[in-house]
C-alpha positions as CSV (number, residue, x, y, z in Angstrom):
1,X,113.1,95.8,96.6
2,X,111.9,92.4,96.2
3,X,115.4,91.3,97.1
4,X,115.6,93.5,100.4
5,X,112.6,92.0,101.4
6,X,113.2,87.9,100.5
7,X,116.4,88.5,102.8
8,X,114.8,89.4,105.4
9,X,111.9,87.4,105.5
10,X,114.4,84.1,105.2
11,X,116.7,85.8,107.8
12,X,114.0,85.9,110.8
13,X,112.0,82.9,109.8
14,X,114.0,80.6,112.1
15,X,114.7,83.1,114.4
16,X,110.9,84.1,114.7
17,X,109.7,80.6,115.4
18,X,112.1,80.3,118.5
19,X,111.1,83.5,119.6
20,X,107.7,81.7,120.0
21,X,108.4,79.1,122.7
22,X,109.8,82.0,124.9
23,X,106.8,84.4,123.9
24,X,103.5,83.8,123.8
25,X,101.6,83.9,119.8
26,X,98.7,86.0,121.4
27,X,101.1,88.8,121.7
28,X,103.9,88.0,119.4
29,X,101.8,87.4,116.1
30,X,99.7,90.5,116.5
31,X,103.3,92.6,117.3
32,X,104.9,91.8,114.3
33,X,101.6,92.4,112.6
34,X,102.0,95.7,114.6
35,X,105.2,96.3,113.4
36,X,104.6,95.5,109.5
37,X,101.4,97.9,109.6
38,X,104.0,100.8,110.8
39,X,106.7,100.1,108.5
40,X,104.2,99.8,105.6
41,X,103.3,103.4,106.7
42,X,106.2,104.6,106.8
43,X,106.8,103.4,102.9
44,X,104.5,106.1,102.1
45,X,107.3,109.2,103.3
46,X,109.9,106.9,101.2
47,X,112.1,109.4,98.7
48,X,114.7,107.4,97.7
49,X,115.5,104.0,96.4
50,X,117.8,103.3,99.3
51,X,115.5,104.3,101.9
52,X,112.7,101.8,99.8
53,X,115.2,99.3,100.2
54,X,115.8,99.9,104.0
55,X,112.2,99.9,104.7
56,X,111.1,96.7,102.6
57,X,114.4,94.9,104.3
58,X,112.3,95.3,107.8
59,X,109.2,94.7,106.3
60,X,110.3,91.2,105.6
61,X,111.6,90.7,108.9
62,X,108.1,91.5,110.3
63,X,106.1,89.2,107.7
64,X,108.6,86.1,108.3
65,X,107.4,85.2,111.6
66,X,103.3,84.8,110.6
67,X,103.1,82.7,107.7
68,X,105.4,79.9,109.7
69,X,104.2,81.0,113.1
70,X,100.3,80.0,112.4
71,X,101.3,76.8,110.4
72,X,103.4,75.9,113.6
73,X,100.2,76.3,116.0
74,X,100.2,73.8,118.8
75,X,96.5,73.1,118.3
76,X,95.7,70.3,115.4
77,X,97.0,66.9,114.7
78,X,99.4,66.1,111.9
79,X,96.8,64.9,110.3
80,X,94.8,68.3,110.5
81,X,98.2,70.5,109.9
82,X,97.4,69.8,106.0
83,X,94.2,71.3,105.8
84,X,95.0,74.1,108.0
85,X,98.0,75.0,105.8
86,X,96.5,74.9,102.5
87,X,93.4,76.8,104.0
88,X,95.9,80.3,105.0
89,X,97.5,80.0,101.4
90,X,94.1,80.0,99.8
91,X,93.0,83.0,102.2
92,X,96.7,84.7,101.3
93,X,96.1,84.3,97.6
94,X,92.4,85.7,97.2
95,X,93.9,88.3,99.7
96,X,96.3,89.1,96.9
97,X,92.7,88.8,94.2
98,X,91.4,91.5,95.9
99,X,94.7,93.6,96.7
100,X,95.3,94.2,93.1
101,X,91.7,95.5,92.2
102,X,92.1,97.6,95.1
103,X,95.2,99.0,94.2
104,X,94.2,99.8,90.7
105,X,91.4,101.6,92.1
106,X,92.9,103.6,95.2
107,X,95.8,104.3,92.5
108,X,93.0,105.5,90.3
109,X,91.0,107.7,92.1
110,X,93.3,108.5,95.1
111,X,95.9,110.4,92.5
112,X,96.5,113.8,93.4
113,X,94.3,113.5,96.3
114,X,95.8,116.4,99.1
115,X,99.1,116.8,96.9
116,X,99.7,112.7,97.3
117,X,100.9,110.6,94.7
118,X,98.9,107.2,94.3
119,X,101.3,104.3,94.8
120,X,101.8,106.6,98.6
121,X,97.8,106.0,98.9
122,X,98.3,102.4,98.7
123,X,101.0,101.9,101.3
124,X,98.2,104.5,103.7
125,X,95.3,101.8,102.9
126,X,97.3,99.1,103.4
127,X,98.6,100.3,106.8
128,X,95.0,101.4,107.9
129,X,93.5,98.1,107.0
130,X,96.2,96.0,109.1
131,X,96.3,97.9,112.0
132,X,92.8,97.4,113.2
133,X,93.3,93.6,112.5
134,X,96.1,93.6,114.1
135,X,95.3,94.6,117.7
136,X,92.0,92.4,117.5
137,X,94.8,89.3,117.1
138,X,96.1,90.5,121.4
139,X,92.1,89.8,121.7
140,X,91.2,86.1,120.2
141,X,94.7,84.4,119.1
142,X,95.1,81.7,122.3
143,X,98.0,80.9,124.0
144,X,100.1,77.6,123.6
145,X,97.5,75.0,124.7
146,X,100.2,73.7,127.7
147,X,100.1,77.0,129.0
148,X,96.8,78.7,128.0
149,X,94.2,79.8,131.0
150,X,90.6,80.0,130.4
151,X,89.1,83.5,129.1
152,X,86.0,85.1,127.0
153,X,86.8,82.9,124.7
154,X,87.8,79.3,125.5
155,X,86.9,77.7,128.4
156,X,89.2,75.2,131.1
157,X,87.5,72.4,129.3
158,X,88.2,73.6,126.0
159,X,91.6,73.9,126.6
160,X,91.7,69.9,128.3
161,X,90.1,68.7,125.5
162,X,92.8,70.2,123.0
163,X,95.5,69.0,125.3
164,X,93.9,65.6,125.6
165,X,93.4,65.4,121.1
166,X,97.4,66.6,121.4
167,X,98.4,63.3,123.6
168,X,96.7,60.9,121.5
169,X,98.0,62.2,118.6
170,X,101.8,62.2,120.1
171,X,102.3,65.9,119.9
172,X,104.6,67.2,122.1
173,X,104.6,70.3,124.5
174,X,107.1,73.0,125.0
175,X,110.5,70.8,125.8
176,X,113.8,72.4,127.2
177,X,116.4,72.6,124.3
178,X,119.9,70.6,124.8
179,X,122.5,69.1,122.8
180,X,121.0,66.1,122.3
181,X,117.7,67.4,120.8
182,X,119.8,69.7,118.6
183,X,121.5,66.9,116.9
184,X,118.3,65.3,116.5
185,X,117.2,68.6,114.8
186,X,119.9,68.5,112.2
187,X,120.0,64.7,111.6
188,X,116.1,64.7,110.8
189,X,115.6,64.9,107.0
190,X,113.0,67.0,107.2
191,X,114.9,69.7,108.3
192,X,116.6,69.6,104.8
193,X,114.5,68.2,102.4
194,X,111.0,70.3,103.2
195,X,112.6,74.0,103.0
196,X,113.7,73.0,99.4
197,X,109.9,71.9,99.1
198,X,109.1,75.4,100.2
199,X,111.4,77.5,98.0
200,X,110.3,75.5,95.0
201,X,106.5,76.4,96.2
202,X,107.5,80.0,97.3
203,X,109.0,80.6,93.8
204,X,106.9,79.2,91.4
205,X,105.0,82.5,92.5
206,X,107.8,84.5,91.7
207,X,106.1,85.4,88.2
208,X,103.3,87.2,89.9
209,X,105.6,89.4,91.6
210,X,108.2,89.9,88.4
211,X,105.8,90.6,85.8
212,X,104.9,93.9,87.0
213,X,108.2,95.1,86.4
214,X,108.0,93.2,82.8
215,X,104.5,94.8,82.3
216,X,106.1,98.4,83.3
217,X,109.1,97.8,80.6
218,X,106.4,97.5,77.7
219,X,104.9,100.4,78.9
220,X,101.7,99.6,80.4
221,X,99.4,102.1,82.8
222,X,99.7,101.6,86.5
223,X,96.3,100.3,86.4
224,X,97.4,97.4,84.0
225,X,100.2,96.3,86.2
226,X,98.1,95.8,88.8
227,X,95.4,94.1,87.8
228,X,96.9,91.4,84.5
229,X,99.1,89.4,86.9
230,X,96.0,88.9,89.3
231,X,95.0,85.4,86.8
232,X,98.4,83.8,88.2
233,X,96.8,84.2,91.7
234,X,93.6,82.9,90.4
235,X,95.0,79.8,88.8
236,X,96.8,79.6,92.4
237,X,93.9,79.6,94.1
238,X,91.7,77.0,91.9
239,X,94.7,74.4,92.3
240,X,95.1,74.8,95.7
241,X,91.5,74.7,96.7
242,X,91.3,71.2,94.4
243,X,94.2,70.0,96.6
244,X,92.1,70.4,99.9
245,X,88.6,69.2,98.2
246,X,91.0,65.9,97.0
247,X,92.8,65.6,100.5
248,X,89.7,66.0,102.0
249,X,87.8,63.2,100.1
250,X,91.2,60.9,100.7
251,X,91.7,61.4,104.4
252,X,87.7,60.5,104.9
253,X,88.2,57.8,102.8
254,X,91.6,56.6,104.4
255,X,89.8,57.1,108.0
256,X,86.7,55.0,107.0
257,X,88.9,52.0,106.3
258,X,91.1,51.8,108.6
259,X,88.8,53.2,111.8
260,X,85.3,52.5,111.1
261,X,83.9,53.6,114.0
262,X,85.1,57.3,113.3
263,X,81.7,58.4,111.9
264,X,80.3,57.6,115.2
265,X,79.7,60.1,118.2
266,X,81.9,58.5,120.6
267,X,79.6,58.5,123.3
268,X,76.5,56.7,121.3
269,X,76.9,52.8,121.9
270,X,78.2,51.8,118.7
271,X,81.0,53.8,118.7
272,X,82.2,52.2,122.4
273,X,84.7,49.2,122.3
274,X,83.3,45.9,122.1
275,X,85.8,45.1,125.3
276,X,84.5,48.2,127.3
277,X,81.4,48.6,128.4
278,X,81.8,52.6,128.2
279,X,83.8,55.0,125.9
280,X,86.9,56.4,127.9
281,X,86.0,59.8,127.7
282,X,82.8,61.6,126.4
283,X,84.7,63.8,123.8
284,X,86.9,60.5,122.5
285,X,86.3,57.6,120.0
286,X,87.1,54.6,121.7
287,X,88.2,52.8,118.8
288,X,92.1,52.9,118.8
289,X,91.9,56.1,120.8
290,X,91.8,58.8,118.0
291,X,89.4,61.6,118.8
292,X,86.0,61.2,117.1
293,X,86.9,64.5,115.4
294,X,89.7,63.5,113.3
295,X,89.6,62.2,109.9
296,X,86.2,63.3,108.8
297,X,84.0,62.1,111.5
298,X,81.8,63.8,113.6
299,X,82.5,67.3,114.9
300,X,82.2,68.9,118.3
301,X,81.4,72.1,117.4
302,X,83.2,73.9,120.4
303,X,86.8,73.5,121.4
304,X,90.1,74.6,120.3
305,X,91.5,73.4,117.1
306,X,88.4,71.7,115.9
307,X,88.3,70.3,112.4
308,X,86.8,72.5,109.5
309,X,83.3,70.9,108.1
């Protein structure tokens, strides 16, 4: 099962992401979490291994497209992305803390319960749990900030100011694909040196996932299989939270050194450039044009893709 589901979540991962310059994130994000809620549903009426593997096949096509499609958001610096990235794994792994105690338990006390097995409870919790979280996603994700139109929940000026943070920061918008910007694609060394980064990072989880099936060879209690792995998440979460307190610490101290007026609300006067008499814009630092926001300084509290105290 594991296997039918890692081909299909590294089938549709590309595919996903392009699917996101044609369609917006506010609906296609929430869709496929749409789409994994029903399948996970449907794992419950499963009576075979083939139809298990069928299922969990399409269950990784839905998943492929969030994890990328939120890391690729249009809405923070490159020197925010880090943060921001480390931030969902955290979330994903004490998602996964909690998953296993609530398995053991549903498993537990759910057996039996109107003529159900437990491990068919779980995939009914977990479907219940998504869906509602799911269609709240059509509700607050935002659109791409080059296309995005005020609503309840960000403003027009919320919107210029992310566009404005996005041009000083040399992000690019949506740009029409040709042969040109292909072979830039596949001549970039990121394009092959980061997914091996990623598969080295995707499976040095792997023994969270495989030691159930060791655990259920030596003959361990559905209880036990679900809660003795739940450490490895643990020790994933510790490391991964002392890798955003540490890049944290170095980006504020990499920011005060090389812009020192960062710390400074850019409209106060010591923040302005000694060669202007005003800052250019009331939400941006005047000193080499980064946003006041960046690299530990001051935060505007409202805004779209503000940095995280």
């Amino acid at each position: 099962m594991i296997t039918c589901w890692t081909v299909g979540y590294v089938v549709f991962q590309i595919p996903s992401n392009l699917i996101l310059t044609r369609i917006s994130p506010r609906f296609w994000i929430p869709f496929l979490e749409v789409v994994w809620g029903v399948l996970t549903l449907i794992s419950y009426k499963c009576n075979s291994a083939m139809f298990f593997y069928v299922v969990r096949f399409f269950v990784g096509l839905a998943e492929a497209g969030f994890f990328p499609g939120m890391m690729a958001r249009s809405f923070y610096t490159k020197e925010e992305l880090a943060k921001r990235s480390i931030l969902l794994s955290t979330a994903g792994g004490i998602g996964q803390l909690f998953s296993g105690t609530l398995q053991s338990a549903a498993y537990t006390n759910l057996h039996g319960v109107h003529g159900l097995s437990g491990w068919r409870w779980l995939f009914i919790i977990d479907s219940v749990i998504t869906a509602p979280i799911a269609l709240l996603g059509f509700l607050i994700l935002p659109d791409q900030p080059w296309n995005a139109k005020p609503n309840w929940l960000f403003t027009q000026a919320d919107i210029d100011l992310t566009n404005a943070r996005l041009r000083l920061a040399h992000r690019a918008g949506k740009t029409p694909w040709s042969r040109a910007k292909v072979r830039r694609l596949a001549g970039s060394w990121k394009i092959w040196f980061l997914p091996i980064l990623y598969i080295w990072f995707n499976n040095s989880l792997g023994a969270a996932n495989i030691m159930p099936f060791w655990l259920k060879a030596q003959g361990y209690g559905v209880r036990a299989i679900n809660l003795y792995p739940l450490p490895i998440q643990g020790f994933f979460v510790v490391t991964l939270s002392t890798h955003w307190a540490f890049g944290a610490s170095a980006g504020k101290t990499f920011a005060s050194s090389h812009n020192p007026g960062a710390d400074r609300h850019p409209s106060s006067p010591s923040a302005r450039s000694p060669s202007s008499p005003a800052a250019p814009s009331p939400h941006l630092n005047a000193h080499g044009g980064r946003p006041a926001f960046q690299h530990g300084g001051r935060r505007h509290r409202r805004g779209i893709g503000i940095s995280l105290p």
